[in-house]
PDB file of N, CA, C and O in Angstrom, chain B, residues numbered from 101:
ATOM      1  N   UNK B 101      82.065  17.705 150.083  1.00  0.00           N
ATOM      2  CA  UNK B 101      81.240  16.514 150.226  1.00  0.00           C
ATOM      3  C   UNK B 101      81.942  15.285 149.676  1.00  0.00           C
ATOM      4  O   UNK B 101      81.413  14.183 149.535  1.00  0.00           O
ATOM      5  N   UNK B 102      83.244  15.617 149.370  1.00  0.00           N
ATOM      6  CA  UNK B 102      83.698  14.162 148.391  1.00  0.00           C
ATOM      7  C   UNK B 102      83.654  13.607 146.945  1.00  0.00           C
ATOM      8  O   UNK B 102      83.996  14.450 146.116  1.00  0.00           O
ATOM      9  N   UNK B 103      83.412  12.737 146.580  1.00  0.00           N
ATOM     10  CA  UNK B 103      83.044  12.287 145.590  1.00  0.00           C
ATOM     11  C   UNK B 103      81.708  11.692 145.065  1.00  0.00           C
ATOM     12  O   UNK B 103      81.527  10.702 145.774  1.00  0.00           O
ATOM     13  N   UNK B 104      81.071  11.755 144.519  1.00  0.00           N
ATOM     14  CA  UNK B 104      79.951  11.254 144.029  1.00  0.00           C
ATOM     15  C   UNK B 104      79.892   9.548 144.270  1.00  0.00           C
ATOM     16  O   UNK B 104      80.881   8.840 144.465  1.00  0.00           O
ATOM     17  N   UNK B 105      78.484   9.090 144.206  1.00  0.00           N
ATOM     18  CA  UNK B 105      78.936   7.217 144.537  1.00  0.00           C
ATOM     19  C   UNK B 105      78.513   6.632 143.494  1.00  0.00           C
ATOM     20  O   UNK B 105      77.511   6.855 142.815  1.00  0.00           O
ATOM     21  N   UNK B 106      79.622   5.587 143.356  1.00  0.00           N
ATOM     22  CA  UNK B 106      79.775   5.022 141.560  1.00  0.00           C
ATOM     23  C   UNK B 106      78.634   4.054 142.021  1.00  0.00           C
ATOM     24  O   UNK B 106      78.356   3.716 140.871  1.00  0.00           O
ATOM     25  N   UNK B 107      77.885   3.445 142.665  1.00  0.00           N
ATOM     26  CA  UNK B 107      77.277   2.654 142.316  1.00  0.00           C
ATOM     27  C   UNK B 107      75.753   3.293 143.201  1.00  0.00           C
ATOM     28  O   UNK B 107      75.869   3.916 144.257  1.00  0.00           O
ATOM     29  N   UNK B 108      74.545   3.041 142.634  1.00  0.00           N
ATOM     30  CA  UNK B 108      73.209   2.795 143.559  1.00  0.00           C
ATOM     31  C   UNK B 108      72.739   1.900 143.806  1.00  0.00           C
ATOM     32  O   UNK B 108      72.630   0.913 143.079  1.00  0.00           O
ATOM     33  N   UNK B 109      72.168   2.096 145.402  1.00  0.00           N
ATOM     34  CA  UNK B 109      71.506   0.654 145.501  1.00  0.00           C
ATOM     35  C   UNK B 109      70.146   0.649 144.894  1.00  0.00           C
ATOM     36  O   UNK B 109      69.617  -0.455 144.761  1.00  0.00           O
ATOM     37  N   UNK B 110      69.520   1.670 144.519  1.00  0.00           N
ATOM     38  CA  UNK B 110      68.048   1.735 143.848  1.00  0.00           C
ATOM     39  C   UNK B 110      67.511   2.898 143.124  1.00  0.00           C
ATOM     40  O   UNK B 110      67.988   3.525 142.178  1.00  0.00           O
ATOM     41  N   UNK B 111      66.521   3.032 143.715  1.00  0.00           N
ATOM     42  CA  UNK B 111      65.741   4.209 143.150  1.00  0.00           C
ATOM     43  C   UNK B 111      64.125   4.533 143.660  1.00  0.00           C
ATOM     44  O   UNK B 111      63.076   3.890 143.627  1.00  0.00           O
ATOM     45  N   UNK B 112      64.414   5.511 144.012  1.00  0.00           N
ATOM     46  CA  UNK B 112      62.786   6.224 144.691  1.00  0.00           C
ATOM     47  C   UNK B 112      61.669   5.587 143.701  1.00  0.00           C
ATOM     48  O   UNK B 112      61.846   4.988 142.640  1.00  0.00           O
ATOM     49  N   UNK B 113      60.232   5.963 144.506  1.00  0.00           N
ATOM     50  CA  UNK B 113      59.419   6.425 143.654  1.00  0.00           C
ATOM     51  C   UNK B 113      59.047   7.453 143.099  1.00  0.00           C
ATOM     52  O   UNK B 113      58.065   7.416 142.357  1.00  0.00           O
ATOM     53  N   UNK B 114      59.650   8.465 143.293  1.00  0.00           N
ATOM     54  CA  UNK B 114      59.575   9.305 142.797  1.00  0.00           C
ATOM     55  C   UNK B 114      60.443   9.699 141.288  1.00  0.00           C
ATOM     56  O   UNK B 114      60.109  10.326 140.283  1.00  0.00           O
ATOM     57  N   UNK B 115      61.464   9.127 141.623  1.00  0.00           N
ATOM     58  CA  UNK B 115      62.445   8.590 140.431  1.00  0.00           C
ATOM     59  C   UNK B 115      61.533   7.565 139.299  1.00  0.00           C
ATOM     60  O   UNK B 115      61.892   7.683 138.128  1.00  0.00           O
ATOM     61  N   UNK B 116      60.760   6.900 139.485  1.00  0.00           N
ATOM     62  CA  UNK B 116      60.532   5.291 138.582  1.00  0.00           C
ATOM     63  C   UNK B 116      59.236   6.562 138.491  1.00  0.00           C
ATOM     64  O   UNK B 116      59.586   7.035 137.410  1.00  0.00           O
ATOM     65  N   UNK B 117      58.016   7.400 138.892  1.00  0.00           N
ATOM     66  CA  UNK B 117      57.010   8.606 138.374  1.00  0.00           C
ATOM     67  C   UNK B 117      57.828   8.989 137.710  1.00  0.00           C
ATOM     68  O   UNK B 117      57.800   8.039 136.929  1.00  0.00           O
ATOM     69  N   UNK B 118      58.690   9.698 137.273  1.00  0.00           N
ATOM     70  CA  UNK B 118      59.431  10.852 136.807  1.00  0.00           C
ATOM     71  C   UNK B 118      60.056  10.184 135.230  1.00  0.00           C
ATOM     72  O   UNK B 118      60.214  10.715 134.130  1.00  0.00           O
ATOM     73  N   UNK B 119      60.238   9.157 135.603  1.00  0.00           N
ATOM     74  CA  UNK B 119      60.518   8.261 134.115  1.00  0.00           C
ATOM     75  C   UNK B 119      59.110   7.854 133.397  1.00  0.00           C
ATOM     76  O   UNK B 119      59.097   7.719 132.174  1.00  0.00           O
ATOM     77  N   UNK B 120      58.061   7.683 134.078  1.00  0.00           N
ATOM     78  CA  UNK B 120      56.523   7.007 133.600  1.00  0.00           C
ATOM     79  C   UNK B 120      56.710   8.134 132.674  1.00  0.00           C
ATOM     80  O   UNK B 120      56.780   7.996 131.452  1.00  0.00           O
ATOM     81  N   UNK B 121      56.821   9.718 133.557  1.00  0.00           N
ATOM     82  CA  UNK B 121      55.750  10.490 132.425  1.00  0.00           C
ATOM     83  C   UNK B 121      56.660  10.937 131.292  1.00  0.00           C
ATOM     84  O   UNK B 121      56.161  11.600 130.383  1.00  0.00           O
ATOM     85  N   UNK B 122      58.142  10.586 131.265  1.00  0.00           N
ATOM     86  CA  UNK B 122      59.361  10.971 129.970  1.00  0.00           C
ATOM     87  C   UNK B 122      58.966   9.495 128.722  1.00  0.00           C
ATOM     88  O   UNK B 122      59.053   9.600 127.498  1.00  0.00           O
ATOM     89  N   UNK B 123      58.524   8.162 129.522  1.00  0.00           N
ATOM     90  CA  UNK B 123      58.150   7.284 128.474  1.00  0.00           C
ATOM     91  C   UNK B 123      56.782   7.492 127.744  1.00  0.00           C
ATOM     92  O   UNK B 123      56.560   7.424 126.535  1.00  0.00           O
ATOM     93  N   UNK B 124      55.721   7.824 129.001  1.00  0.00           N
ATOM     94  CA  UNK B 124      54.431   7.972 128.793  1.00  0.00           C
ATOM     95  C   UNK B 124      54.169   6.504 129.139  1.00  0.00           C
ATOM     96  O   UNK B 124      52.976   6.293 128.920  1.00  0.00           O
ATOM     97  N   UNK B 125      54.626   5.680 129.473  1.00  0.00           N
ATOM     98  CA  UNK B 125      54.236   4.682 130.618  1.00  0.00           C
ATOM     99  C   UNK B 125      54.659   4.102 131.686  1.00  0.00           C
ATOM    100  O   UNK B 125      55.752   4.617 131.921  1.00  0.00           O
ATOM    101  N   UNK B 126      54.443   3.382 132.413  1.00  0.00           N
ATOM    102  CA  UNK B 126      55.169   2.851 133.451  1.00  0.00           C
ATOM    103  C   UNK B 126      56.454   1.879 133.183  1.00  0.00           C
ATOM    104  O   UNK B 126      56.455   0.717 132.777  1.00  0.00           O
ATOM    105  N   UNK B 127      57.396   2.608 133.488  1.00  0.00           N
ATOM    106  CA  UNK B 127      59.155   1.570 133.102  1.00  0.00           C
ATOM    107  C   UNK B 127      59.220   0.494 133.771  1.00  0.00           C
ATOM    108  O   UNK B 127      58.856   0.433 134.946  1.00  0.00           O
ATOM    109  N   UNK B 128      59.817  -0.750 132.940  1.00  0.00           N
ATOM    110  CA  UNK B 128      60.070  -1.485 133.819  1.00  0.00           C
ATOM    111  C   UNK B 128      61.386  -1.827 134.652  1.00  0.00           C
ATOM    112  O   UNK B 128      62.391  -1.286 134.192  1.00  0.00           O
ATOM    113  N   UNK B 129      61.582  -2.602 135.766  1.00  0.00           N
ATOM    114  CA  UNK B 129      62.561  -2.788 136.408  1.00  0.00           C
ATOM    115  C   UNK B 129      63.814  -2.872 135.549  1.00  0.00           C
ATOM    116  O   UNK B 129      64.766  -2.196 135.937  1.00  0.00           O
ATOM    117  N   UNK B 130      63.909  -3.331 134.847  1.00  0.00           N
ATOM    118  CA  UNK B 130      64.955  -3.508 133.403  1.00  0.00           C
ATOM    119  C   UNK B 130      65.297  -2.131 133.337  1.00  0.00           C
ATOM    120  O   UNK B 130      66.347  -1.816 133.897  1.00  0.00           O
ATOM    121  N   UNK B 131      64.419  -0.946 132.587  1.00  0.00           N
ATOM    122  CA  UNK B 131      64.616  -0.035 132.596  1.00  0.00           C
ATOM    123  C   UNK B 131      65.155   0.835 133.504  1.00  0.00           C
ATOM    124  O   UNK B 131      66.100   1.617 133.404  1.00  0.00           O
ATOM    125  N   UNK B 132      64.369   0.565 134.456  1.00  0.00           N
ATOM    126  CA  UNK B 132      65.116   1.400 135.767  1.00  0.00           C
ATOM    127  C   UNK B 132      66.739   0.883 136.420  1.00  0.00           C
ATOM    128  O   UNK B 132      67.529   1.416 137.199  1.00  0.00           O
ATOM    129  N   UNK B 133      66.740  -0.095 135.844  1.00  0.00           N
ATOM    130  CA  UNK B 133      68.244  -0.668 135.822  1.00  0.00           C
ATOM    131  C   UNK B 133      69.333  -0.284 135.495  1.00  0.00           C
ATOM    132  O   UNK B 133      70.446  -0.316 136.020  1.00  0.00           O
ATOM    133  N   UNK B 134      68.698   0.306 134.036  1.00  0.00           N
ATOM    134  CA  UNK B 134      69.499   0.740 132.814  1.00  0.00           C
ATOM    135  C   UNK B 134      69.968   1.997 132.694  1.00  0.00           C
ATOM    136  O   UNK B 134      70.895   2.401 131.991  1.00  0.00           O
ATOM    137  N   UNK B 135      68.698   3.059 134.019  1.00  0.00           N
ATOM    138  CA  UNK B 135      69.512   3.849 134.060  1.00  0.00           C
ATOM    139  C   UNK B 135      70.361   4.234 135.561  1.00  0.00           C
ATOM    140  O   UNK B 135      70.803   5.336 135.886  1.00  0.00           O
ATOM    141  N   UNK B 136      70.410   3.176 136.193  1.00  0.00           N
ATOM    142  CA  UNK B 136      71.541   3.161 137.517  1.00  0.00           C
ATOM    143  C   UNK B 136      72.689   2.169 136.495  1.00  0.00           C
ATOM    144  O   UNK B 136      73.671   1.878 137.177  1.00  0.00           O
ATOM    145  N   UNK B 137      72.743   1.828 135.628  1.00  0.00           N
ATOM    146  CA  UNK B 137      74.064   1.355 134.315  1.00  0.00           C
ATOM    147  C   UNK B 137      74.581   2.758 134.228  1.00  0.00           C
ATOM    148  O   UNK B 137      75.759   3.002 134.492  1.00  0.00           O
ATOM    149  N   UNK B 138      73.766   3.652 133.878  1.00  0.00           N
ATOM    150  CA  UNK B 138      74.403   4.884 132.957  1.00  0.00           C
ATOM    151  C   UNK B 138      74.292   5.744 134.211  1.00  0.00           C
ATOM    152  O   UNK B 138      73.903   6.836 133.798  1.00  0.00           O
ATOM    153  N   UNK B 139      74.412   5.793 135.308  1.00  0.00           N
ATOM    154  CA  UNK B 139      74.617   6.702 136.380  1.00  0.00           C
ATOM    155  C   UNK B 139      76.386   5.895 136.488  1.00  0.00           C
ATOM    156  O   UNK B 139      77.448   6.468 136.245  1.00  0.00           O
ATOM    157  N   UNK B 140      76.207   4.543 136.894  1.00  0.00           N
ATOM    158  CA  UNK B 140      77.567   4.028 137.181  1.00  0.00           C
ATOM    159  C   UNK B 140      78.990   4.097 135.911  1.00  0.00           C
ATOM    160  O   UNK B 140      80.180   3.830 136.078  1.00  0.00           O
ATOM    161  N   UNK B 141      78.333   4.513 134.798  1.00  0.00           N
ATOM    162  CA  UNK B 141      79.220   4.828 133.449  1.00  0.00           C
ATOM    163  C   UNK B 141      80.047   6.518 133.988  1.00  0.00           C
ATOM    164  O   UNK B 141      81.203   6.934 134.057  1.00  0.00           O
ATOM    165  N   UNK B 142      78.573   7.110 134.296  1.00  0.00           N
ATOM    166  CA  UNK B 142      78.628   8.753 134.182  1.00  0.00           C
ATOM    167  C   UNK B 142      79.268   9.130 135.382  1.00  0.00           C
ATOM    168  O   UNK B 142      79.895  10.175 135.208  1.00  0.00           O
ATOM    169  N   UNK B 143      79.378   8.584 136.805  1.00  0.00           N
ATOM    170  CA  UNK B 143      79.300   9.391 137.638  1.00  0.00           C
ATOM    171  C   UNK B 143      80.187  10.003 138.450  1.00  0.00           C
ATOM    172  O   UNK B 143      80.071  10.638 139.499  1.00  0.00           O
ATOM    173  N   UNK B 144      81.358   9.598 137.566  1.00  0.00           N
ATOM    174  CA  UNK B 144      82.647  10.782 137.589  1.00  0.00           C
ATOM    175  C   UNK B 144      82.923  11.987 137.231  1.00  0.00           C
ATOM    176  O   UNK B 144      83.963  12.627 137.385  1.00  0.00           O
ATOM    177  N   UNK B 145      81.344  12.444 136.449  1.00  0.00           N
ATOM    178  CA  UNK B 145      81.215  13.801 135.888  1.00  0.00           C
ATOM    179  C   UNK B 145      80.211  13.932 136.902  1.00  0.00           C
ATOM    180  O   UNK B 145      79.288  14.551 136.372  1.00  0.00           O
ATOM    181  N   UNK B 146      80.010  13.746 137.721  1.00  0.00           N
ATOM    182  CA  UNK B 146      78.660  14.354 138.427  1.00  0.00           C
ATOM    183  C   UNK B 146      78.953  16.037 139.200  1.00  0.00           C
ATOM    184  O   UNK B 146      79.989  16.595 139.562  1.00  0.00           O
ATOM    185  N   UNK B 147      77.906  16.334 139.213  1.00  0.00           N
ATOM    186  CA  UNK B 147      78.556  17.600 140.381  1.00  0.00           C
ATOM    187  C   UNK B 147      77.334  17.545 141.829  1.00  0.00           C
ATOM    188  O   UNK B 147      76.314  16.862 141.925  1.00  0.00           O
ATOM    189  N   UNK B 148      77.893  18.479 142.757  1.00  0.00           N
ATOM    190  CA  UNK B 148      76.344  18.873 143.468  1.00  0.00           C
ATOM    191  C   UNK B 148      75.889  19.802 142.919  1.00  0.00           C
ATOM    192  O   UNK B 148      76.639  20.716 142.575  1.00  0.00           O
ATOM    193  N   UNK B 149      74.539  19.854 142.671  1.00  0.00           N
ATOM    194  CA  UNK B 149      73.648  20.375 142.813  1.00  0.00           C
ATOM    195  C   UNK B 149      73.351  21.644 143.596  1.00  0.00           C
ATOM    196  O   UNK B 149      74.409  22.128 143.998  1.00  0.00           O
ATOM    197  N   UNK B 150      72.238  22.387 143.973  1.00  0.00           N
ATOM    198  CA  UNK B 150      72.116  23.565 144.934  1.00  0.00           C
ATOM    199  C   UNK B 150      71.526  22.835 146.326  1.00  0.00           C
ATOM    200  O   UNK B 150      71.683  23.169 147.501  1.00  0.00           O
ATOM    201  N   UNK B 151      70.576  21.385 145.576  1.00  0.00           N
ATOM    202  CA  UNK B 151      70.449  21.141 147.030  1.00  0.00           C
ATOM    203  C   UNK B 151      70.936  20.189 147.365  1.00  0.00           C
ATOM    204  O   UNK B 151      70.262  19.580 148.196  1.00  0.00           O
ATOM    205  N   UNK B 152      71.836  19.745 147.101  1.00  0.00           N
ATOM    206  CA  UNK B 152      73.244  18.893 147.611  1.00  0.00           C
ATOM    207  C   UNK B 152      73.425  17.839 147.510  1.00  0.00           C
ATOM    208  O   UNK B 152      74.176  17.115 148.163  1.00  0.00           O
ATOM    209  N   UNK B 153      72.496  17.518 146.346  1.00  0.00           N
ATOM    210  CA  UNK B 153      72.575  16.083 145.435  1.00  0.00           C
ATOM    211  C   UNK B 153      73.708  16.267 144.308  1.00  0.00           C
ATOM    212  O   UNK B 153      74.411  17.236 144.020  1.00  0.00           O
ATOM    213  N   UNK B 154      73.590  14.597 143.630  1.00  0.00           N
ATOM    214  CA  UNK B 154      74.171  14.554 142.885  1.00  0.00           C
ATOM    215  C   UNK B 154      73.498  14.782 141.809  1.00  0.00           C
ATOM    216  O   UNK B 154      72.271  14.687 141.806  1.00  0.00           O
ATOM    217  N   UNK B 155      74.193  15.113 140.740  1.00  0.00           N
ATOM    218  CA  UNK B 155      73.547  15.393 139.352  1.00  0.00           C
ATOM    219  C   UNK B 155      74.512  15.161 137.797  1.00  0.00           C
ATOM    220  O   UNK B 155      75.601  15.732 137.742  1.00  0.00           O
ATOM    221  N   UNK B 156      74.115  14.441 136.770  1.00  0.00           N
ATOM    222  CA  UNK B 156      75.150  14.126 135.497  1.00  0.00           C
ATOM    223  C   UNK B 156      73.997  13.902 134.322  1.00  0.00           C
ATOM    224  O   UNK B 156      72.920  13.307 134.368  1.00  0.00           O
ATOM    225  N   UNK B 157      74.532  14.480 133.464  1.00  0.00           N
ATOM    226  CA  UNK B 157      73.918  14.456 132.103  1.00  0.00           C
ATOM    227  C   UNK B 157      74.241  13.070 131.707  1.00  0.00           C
ATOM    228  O   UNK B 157      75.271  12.541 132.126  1.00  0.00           O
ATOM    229  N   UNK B 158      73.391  12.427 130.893  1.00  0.00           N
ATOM    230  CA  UNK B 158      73.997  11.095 129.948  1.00  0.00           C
ATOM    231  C   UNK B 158      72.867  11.236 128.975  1.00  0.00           C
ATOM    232  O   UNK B 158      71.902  11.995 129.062  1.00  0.00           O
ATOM    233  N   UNK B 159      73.207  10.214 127.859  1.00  0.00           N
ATOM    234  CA  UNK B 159      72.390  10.021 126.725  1.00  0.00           C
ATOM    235  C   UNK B 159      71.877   8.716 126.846  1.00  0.00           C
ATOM    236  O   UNK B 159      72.767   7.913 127.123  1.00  0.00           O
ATOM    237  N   UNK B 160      70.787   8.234 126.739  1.00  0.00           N
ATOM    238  CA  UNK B 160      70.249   6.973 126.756  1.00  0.00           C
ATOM    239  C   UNK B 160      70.571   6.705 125.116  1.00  0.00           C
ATOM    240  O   UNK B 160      70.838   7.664 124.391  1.00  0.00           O
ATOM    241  N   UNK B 161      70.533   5.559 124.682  1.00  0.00           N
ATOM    242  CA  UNK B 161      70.379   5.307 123.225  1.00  0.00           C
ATOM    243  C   UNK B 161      69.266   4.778 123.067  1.00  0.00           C
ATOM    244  O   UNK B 161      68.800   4.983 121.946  1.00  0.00           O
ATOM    245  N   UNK B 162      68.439   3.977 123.959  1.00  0.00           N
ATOM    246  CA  UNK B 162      66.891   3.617 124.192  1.00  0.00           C
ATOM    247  C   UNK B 162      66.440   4.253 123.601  1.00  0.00           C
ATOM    248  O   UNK B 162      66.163   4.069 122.416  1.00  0.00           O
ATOM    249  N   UNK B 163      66.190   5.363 124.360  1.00  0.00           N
ATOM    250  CA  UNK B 163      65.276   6.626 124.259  1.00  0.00           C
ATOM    251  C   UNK B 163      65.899   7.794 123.299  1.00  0.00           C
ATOM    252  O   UNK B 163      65.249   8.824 123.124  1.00  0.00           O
ATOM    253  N   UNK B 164      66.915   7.646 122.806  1.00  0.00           N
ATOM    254  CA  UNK B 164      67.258   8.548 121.734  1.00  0.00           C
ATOM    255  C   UNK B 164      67.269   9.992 122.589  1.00  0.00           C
ATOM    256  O   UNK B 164      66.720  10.875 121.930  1.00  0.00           O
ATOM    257  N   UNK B 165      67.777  10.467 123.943  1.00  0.00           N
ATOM    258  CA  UNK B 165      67.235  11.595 124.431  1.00  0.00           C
ATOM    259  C   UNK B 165      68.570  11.902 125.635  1.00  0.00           C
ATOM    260  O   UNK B 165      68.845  11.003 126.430  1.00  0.00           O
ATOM    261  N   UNK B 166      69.176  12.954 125.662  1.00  0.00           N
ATOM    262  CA  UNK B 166      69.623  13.121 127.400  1.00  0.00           C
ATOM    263  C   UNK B 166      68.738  13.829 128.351  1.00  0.00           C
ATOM    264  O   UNK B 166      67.905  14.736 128.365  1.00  0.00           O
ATOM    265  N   UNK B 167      69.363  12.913 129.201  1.00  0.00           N
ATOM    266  CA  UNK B 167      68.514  12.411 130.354  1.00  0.00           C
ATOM    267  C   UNK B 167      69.406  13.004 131.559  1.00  0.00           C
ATOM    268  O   UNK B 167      70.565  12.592 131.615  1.00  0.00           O
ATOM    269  N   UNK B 168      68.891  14.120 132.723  1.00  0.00           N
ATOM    270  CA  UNK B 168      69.454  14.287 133.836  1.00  0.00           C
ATOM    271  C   UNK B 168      69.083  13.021 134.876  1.00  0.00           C
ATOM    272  O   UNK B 168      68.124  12.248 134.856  1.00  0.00           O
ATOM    273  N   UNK B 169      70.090  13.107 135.682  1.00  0.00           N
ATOM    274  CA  UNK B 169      69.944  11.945 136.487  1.00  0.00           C
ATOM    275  C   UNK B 169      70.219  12.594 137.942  1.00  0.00           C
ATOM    276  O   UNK B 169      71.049  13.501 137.999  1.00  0.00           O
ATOM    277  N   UNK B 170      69.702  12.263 138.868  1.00  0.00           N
ATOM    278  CA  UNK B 170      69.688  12.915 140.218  1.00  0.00           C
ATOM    279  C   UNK B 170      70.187  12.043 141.182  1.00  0.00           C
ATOM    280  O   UNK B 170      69.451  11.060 141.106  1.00  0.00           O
ATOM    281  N   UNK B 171      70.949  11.863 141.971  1.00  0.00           N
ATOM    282  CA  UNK B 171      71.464  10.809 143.730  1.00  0.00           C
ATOM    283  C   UNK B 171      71.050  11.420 144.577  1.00  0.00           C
ATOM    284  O   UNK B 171      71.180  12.642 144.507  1.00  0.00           O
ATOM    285  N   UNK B 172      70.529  10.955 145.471  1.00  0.00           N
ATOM    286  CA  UNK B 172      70.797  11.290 147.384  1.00  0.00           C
ATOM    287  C   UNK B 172      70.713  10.325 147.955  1.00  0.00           C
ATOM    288  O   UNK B 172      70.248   9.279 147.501  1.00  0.00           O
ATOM    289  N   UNK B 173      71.067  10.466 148.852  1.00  0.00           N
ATOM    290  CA  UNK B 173      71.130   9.677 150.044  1.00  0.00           C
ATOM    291  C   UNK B 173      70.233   9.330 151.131  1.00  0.00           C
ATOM    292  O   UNK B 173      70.323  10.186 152.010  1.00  0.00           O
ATOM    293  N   UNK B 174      69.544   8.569 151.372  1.00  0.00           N
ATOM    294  CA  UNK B 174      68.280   8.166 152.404  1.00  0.00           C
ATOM    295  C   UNK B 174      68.290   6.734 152.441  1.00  0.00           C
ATOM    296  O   UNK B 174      68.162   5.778 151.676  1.00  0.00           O
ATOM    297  N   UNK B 175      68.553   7.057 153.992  1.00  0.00           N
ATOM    298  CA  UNK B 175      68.488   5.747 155.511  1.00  0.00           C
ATOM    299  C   UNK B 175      69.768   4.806 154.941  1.00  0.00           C
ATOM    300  O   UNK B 175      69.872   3.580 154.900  1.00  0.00           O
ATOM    301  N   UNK B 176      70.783   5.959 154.481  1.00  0.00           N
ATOM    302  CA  UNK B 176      72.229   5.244 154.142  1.00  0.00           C
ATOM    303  C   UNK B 176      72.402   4.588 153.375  1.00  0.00           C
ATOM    304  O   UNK B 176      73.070   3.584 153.628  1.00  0.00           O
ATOM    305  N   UNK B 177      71.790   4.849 151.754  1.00  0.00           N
ATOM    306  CA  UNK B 177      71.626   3.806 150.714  1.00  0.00           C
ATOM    307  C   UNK B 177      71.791   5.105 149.558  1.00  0.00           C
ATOM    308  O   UNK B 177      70.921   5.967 149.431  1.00  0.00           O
ATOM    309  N   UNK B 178      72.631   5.086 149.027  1.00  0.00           N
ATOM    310  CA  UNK B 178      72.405   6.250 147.709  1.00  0.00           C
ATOM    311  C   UNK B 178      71.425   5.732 146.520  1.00  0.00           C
ATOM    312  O   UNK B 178      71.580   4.621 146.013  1.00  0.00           O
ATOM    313  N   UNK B 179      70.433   6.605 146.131  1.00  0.00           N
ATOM    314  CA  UNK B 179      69.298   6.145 145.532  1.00  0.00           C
ATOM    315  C   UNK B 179      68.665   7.304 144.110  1.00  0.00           C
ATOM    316  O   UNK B 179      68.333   8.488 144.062  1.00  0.00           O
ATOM    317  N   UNK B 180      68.734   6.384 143.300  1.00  0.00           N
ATOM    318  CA  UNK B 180      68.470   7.282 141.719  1.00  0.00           C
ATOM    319  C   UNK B 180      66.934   8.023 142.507  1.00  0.00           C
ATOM    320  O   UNK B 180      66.000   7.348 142.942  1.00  0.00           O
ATOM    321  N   UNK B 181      67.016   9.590 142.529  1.00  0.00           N
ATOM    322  CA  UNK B 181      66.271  10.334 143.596  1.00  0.00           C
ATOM    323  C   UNK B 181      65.396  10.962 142.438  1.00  0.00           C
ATOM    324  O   UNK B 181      64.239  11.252 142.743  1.00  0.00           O
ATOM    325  N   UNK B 182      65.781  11.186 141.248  1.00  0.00           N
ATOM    326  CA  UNK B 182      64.424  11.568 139.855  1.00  0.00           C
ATOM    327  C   UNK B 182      65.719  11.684 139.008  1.00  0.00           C
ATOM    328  O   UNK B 182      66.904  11.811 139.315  1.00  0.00           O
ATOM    329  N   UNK B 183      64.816  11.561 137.398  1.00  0.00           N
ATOM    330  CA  UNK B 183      65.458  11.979 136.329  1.00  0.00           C
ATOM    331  C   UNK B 183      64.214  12.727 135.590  1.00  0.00           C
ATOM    332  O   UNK B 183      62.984  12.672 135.576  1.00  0.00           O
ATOM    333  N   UNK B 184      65.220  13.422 135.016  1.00  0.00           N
ATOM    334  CA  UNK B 184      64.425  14.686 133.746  1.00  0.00           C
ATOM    335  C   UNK B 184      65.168  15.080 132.488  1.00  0.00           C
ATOM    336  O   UNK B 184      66.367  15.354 132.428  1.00  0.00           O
ATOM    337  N   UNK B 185      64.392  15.073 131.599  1.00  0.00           N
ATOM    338  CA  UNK B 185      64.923  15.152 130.373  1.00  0.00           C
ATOM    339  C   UNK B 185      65.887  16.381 130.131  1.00  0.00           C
ATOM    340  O   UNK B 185      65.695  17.409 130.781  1.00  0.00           O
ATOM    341  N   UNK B 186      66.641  16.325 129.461  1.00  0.00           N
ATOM    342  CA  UNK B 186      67.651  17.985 129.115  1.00  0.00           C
ATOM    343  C   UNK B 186      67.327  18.670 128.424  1.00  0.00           C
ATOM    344  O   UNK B 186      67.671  18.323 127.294  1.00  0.00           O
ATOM    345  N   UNK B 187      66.590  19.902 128.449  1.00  0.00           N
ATOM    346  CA  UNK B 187      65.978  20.946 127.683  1.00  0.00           C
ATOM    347  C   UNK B 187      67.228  21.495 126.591  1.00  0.00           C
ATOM    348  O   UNK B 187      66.996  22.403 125.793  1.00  0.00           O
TER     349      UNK B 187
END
């Protein structure tokens, strides 16, 4: 599949849900910014996934927490697709 893509143009809603319930509220655009920053830091470590996304661990310092971060691709725009905390 190549290489992973250093930059996103956004992020789902399902991505910006998936952060509400790791803050316990709704993030703001800032936030959701901050973490397509730390996708574009990380995403030379990324790998695929099983279902053929991208995927990279990082640490927020915000949130004091690592944070998985997810890519795919839809209607030709690579897009922060969910994040979840690292057990």
């Amino acid at each position: 599949m190549g290489l992973p893509p250093a930059k996103l143009q956004g992020w789902t809603t399902h991505a910006r849900e998936e952060f509400a319930e790791i803050l316990g509220r709704s993030p703001s655009d800032q936030q959701m910014r901050e973490l397509l920053q730390l996708w574009r830091r990380h995403s030379g470590q990324a790998f695929l996934n099983r279902h053929g996304r991208w995927q990279v661990k990082v640490f927020s310092k915000s949130l004091n927490r690592a944070l998985w971060l997810i890519v795919g691709e839809h209607g030709g725009q690579w897009l922060l697709w969910t994040v979840f905390t690292v057990e």
